[in-house]
Biopython code that builds the backbone (N, CA, C, O; Angstrom):
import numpy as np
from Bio.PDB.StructureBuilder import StructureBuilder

atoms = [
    (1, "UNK", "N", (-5.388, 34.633, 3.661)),
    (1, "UNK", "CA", (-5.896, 34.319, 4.978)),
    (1, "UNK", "C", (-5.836, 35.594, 5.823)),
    (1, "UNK", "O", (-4.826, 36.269, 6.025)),
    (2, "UNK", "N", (-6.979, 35.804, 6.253)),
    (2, "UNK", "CA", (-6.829, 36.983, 7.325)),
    (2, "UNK", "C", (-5.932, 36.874, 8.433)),
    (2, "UNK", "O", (-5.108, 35.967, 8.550)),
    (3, "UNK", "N", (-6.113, 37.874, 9.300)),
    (3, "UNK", "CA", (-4.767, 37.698, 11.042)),
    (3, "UNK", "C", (-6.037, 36.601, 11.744)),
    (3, "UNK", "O", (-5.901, 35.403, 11.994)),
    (4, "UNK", "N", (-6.850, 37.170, 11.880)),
    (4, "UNK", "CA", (-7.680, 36.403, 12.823)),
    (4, "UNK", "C", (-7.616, 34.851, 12.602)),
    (4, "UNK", "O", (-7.408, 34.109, 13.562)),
    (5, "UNK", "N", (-7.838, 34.250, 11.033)),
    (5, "UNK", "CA", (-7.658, 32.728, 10.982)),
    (5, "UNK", "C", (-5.705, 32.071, 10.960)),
    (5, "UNK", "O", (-5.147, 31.014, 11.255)),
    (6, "UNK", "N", (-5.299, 33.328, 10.473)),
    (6, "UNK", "CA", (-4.401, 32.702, 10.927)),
    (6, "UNK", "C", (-3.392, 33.087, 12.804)),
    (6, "UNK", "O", (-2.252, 32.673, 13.011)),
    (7, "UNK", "N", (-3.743, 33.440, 13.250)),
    (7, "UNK", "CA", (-3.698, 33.696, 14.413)),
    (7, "UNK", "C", (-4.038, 31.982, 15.136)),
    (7, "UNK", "O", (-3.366, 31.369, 15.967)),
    (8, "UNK", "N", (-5.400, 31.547, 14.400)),
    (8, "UNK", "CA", (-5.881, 30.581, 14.899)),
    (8, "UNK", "C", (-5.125, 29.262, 14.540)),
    (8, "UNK", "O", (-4.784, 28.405, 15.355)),
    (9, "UNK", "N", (-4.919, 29.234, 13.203)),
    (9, "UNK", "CA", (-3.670, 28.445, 13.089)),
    (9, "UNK", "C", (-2.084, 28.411, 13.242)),
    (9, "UNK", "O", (-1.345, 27.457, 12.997)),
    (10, "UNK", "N", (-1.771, 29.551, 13.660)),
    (10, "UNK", "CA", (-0.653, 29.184, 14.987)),
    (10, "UNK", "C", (-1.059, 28.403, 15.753)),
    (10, "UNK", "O", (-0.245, 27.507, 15.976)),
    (11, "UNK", "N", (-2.345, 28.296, 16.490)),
    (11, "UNK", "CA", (-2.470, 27.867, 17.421)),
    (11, "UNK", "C", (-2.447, 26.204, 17.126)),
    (11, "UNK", "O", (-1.983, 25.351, 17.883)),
    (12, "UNK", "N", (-3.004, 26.014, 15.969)),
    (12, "UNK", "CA", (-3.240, 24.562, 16.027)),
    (12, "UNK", "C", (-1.303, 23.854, 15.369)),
    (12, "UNK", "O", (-1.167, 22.687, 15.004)),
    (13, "UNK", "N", (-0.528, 24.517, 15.377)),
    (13, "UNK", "CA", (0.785, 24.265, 15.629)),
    (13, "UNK", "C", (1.587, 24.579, 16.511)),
    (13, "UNK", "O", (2.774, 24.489, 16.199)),
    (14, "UNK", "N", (1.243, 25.063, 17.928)),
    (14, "UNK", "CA", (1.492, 25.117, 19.203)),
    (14, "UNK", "C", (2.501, 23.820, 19.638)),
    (14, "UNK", "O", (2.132, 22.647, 19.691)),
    (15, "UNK", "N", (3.775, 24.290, 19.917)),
    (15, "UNK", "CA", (3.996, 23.143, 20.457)),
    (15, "UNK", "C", (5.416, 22.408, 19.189)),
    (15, "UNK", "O", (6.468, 21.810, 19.418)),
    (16, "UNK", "N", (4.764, 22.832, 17.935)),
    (16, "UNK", "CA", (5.581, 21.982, 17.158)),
    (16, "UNK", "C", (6.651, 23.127, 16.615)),
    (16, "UNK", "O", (6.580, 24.229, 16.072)),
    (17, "UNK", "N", (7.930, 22.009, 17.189)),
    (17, "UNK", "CA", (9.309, 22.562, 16.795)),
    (17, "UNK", "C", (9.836, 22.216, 15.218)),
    (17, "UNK", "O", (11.005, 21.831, 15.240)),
    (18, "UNK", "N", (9.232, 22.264, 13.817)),
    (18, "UNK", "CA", (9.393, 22.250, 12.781)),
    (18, "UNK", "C", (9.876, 23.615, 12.100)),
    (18, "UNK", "O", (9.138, 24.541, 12.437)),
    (19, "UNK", "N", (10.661, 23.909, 11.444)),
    (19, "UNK", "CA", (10.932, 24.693, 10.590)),
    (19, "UNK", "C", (10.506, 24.982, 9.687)),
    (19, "UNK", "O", (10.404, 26.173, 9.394)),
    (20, "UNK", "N", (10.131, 24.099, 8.970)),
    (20, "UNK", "CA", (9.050, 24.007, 7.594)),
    (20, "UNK", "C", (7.719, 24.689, 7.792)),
    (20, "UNK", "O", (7.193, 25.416, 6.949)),
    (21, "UNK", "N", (7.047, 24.294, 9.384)),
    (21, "UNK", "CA", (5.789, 24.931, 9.473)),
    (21, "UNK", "C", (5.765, 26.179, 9.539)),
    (21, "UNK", "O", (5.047, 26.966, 8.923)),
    (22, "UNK", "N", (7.032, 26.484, 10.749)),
    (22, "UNK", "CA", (6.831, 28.244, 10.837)),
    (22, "UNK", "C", (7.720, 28.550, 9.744)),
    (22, "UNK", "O", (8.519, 29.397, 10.147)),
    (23, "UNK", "N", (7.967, 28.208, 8.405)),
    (23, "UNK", "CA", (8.614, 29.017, 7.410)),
    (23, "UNK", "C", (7.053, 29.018, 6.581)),
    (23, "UNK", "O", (6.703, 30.178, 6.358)),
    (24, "UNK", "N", (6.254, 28.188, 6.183)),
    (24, "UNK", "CA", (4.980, 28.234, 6.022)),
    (24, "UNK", "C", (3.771, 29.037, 6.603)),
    (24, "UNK", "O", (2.782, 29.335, 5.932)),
    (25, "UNK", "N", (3.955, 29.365, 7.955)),
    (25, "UNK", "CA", (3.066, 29.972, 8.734)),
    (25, "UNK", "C", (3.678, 31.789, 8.448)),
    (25, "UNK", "O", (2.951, 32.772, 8.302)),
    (26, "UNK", "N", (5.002, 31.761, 8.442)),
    (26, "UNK", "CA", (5.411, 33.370, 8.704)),
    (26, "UNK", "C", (5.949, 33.825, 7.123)),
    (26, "UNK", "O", (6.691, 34.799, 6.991)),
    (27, "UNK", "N", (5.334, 32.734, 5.547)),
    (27, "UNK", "CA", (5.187, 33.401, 4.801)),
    (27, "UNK", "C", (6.923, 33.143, 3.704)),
    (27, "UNK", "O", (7.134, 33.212, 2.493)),
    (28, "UNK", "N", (7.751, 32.871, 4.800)),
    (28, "UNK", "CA", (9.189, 32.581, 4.060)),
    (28, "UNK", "C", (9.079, 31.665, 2.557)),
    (28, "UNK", "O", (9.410, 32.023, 1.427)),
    (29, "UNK", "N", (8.467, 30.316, 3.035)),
    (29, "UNK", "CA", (7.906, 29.271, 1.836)),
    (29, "UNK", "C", (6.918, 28.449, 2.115)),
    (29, "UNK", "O", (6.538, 28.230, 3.265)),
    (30, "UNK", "N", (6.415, 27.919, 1.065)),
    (30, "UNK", "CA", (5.434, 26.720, 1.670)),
    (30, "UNK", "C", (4.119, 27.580, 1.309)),
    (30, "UNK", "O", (3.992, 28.557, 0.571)),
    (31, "UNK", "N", (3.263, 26.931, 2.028)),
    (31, "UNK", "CA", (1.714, 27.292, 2.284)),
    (31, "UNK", "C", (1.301, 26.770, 3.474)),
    (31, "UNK", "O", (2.060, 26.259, 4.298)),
    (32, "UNK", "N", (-0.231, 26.915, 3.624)),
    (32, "UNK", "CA", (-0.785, 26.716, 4.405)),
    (32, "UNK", "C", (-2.286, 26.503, 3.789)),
    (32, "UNK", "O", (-2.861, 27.390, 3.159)),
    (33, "UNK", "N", (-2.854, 25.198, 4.055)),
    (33, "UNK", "CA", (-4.529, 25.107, 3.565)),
    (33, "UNK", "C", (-5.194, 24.912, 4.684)),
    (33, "UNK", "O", (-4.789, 23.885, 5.228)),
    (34, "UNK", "N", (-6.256, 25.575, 5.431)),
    (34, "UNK", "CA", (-7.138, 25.161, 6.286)),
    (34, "UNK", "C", (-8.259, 24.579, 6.068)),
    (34, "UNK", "O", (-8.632, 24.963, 4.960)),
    (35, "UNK", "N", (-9.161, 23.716, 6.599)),
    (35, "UNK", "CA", (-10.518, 23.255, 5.977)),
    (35, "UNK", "C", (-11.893, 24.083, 6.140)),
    (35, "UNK", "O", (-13.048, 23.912, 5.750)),
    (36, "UNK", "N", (-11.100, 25.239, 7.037)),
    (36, "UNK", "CA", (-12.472, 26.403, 7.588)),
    (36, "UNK", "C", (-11.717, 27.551, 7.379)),
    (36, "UNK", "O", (-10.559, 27.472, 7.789)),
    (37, "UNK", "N", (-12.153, 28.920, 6.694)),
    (37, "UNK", "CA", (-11.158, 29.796, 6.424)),
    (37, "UNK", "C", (-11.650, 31.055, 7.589)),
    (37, "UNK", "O", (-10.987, 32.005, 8.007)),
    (38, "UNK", "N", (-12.931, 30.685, 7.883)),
    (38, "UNK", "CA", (-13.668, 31.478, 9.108)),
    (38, "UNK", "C", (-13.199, 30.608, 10.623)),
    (38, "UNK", "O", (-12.791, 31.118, 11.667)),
    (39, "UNK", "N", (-13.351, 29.602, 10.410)),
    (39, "UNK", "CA", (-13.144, 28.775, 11.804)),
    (39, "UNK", "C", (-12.381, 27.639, 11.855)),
    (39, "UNK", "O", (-12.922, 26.612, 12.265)),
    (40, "UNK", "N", (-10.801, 27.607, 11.394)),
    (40, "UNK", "CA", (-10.252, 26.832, 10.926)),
    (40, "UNK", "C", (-10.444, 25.861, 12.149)),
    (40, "UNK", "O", (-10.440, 26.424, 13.244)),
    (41, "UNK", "N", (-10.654, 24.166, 12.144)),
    (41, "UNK", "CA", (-10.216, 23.394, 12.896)),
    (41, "UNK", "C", (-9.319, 21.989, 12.438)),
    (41, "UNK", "O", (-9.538, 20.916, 13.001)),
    (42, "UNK", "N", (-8.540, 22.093, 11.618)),
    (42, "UNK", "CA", (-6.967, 21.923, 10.543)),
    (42, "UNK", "C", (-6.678, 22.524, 10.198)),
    (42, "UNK", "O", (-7.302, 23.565, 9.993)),
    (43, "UNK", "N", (-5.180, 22.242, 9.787)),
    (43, "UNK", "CA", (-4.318, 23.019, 8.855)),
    (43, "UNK", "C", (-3.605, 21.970, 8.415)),
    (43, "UNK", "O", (-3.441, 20.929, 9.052)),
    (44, "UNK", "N", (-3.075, 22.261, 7.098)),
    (44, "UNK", "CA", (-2.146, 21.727, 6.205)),
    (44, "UNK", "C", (-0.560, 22.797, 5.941)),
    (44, "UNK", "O", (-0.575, 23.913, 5.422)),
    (45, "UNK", "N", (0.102, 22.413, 6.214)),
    (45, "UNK", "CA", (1.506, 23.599, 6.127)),
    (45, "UNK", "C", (2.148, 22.313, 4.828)),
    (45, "UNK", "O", (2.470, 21.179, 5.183)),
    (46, "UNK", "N", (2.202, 22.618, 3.872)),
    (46, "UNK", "CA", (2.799, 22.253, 2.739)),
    (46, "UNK", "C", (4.153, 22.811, 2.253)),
    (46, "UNK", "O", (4.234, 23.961, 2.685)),
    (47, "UNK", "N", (4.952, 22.575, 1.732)),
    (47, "UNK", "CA", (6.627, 22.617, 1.490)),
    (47, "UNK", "C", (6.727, 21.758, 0.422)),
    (47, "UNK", "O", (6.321, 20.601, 0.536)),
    (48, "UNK", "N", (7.353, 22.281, -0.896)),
    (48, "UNK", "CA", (7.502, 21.379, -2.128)),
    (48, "UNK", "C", (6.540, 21.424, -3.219)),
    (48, "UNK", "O", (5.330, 21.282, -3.041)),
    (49, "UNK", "N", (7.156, 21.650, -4.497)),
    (49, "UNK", "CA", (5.880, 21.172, -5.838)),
    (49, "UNK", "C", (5.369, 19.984, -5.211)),
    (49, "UNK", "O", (4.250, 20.055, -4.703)),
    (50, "UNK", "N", (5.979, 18.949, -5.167)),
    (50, "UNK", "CA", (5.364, 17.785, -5.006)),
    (50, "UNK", "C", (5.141, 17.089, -3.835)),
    (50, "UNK", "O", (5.278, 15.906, -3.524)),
    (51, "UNK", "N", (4.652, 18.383, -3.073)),
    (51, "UNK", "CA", (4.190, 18.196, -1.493)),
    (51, "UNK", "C", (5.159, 17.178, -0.608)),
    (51, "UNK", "O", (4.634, 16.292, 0.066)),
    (52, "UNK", "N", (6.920, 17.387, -0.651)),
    (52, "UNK", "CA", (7.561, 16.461, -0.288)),
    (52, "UNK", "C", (7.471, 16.762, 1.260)),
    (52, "UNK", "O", (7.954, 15.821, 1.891)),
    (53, "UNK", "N", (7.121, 17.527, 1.870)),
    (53, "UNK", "CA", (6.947, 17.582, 3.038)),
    (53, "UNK", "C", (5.583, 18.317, 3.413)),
    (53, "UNK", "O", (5.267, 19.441, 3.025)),
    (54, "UNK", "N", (4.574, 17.194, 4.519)),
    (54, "UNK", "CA", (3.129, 18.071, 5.314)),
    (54, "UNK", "C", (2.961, 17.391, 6.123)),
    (54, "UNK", "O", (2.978, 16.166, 6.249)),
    (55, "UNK", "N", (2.708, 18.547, 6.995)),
    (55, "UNK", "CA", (2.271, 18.529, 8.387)),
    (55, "UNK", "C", (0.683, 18.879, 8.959)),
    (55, "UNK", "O", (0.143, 19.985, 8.963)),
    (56, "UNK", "N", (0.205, 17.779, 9.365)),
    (56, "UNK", "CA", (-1.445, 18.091, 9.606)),
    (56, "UNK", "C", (-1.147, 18.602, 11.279)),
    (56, "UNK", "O", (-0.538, 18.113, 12.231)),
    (57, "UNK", "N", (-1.820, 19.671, 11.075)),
    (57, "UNK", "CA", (-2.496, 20.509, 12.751)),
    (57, "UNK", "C", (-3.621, 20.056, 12.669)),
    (57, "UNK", "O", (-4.190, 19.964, 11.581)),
    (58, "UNK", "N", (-4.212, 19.651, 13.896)),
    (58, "UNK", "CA", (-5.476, 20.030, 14.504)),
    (58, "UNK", "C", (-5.603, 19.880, 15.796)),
    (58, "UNK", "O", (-4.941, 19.152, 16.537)),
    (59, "UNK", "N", (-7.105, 21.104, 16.240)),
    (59, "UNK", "CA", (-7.720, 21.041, 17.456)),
    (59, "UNK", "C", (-7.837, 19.638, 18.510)),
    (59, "UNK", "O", (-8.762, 18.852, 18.308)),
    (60, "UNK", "N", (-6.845, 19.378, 19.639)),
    (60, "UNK", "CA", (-7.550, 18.770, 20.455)),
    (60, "UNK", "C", (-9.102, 18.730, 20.671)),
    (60, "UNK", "O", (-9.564, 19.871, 20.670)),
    (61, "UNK", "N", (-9.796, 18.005, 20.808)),
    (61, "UNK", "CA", (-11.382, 18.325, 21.330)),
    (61, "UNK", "C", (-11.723, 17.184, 22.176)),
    (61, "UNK", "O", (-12.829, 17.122, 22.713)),
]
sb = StructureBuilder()
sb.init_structure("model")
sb.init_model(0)
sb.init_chain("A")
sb.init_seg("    ")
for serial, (resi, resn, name, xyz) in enumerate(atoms, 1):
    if name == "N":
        sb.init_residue(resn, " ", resi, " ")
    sb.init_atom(name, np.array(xyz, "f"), 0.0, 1.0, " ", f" {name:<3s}", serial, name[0])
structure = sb.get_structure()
């Protein structure tokens, strides 16, 4: 993921006090899947082989 999309998905986890996400977002563990890799408007922050923990972001609109 480039800075720019993910820049953008910080944004769509604004707000959320999880550990899992920003250990996912800043690369520690986990992942991250967006549904737009140019213009993300979700994210998926995943934790676990067997996806025991996810958190859906998205855009207010």
């Amino acid at each position: 993921m480039n800075e720019k999309t993910m820049q953008k998905v910080h944004s769509l986890f604004t707000g959320w006090d999880q550990t899992i996400i920003w250990s996912c977002l800043d690369g520690t563990m986990g992942q991250i899947i967006v549904d737009n890799d140019s213009n993300p408007q979700s994210a998926l922050a995943i934790l676990g082989i067997n996806s025991a923990f996810a958190f859906f972001g998205l855009y207010n609109i």
